[in-house]
C-alpha positions in Angstrom: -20.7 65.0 169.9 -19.4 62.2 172.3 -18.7 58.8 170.6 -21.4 56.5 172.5 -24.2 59.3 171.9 -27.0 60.1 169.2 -30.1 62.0 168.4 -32.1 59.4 169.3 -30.5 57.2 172.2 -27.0 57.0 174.3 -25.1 54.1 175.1 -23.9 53.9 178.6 -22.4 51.1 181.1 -24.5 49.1 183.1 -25.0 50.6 186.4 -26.3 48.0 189.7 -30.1 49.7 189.0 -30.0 47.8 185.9 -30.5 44.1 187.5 -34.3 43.8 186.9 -34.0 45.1 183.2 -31.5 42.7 182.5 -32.8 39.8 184.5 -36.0 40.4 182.7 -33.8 40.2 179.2 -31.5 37.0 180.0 -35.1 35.6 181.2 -37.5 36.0 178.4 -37.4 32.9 176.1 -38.2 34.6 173.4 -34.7 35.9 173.3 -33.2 32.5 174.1 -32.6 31.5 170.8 -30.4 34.5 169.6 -28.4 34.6 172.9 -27.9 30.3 173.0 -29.3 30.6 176.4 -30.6 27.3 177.5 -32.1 27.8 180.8 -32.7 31.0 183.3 -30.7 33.2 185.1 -30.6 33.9 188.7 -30.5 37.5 189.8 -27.8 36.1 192.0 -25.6 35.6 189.0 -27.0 38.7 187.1 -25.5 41.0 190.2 -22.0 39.6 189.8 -22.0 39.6 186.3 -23.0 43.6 186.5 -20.4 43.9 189.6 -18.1 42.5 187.0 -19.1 44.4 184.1 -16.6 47.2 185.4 -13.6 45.1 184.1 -11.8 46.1 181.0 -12.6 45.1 177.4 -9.0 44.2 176.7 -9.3 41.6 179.8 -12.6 39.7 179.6 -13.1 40.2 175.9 -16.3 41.8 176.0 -18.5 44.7 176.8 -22.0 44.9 177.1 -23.8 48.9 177.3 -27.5 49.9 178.0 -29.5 51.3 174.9 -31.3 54.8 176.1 -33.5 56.9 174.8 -32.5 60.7 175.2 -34.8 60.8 178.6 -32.8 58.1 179.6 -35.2 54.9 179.6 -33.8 51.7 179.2 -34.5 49.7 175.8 -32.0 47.6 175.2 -28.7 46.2 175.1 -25.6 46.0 172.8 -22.5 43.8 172.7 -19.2 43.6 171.6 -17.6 40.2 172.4 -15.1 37.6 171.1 -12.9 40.4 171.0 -9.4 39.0 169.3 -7.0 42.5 170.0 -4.4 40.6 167.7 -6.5 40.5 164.9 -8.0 44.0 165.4 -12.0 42.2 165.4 -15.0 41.4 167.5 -18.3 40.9 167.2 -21.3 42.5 168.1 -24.9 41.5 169.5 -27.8 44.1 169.8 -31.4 43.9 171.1 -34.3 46.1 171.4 -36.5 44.5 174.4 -40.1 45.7 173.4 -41.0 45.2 170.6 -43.1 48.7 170.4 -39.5 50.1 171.1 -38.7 48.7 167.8 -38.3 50.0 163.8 -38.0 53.4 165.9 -34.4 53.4 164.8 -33.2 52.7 168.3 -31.1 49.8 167.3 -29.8 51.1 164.0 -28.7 54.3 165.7 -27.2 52.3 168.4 -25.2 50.3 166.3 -24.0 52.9 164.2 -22.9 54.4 167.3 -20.9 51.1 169.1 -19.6 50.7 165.5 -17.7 54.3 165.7 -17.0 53.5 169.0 -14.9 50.1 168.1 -13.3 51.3 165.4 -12.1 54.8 167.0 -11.7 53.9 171.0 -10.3 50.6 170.6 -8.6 50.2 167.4 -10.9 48.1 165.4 -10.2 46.8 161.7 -13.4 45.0 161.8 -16.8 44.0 163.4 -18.7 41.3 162.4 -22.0 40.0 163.6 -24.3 36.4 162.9 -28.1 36.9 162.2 -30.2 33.6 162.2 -31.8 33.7 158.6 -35.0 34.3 159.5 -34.8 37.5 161.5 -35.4 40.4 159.0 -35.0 43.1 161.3 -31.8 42.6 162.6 -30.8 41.5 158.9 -32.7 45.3 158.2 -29.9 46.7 160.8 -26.7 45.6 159.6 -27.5 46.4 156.2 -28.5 49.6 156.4 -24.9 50.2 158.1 -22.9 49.0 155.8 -22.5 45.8 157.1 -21.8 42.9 154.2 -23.0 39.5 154.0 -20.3 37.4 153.4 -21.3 34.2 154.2 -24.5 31.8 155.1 -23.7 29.1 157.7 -26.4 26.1 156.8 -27.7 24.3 159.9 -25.6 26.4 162.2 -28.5 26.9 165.1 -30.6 24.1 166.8 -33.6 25.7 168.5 -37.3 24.0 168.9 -36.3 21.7 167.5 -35.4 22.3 164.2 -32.3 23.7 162.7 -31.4 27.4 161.4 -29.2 29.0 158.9 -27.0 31.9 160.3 -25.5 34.8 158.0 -22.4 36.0 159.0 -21.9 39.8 158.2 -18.9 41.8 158.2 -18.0 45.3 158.3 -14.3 46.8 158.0 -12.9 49.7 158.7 -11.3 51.1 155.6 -10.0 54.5 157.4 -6.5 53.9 158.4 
């Protein structure tokens, strides 16, 4: 089976057809407060950003794939970033868009799969990810492969107003 593919979705690069998906994404405010966005993005910007997206890892320190289902429709995205190749880390940022796309195991799967993916193709000793305490499904996610909590960052988010604790969780690779 190929690294970036499941039962249930595949993980692929973003391709110039993606623009309105991801506009759509980097627009909804909803999403703001998990991405730290603070205002919109153009689809100017979003086209060179995809343009861009060809670059390697190793170069711009991140990587961002399309979640698909098996039929090939587009339901979310999935990140590796802050990517420290010294260290052998980076972390990682998923999201399923619709919420009827989620608790289908879409996102689990998908992780599971850029997990393998790290940690095979590019070497990997760790991932680790930050989940703002109050969101149970992504907290759901990481547990459930075999990501740790290892640490709760108090007052760590300022959204509407008010501020958020973050958990920090951690998975290493223990296959040398």
């Amino acid at each position: 089976m190929l690294t970036l593919q499941g039962k249930k979705v595949y993980l692929r690069a973003l391709e110039p057809e993606d623009l309105d998906f991801v506009h759509e994404i980097e627009n909804n405010e909803d999403f703001w407060e998990i991405s730290s966005t603070q205002a919109p993005y153009s689809k100017f910007l979003i086209r060179q950003y995809i343009e861009n997206a060809h670059r390697d890892i190793y170069d711009i320190k991140q990587l961002r794939l399309v979640i698909c289902t098996r039929r090939g429709r587009q339901v979310g995205l999935i990140d590796v970033y802050d990517l420290e190749p010294k260290d052998k880390r980076a972390a990682i940022g998923i999201l399923i868009a619709n919420k009827k796309d989620r608790k289908k195991g879409f996102g689990s799967e998908s992780l599971g799969l850029l997990c393998d993916y790290c940690f095979t193709h590019l070497g990997l000793h760790q991932v680790y990810a930050s989940v703002t305490s109050s969101n149970e499904e992504s907290k759901r996610i990481f547990e459930n492969n075999r990501f740790r909590k290892i640490g709760l960052k108090k007052d760590w988010t300022f959204f509407n107003g008010e501020f958020k604790d973050e958990w920090l969780y951690q998975l290493i690779n223990n296959v040398h």
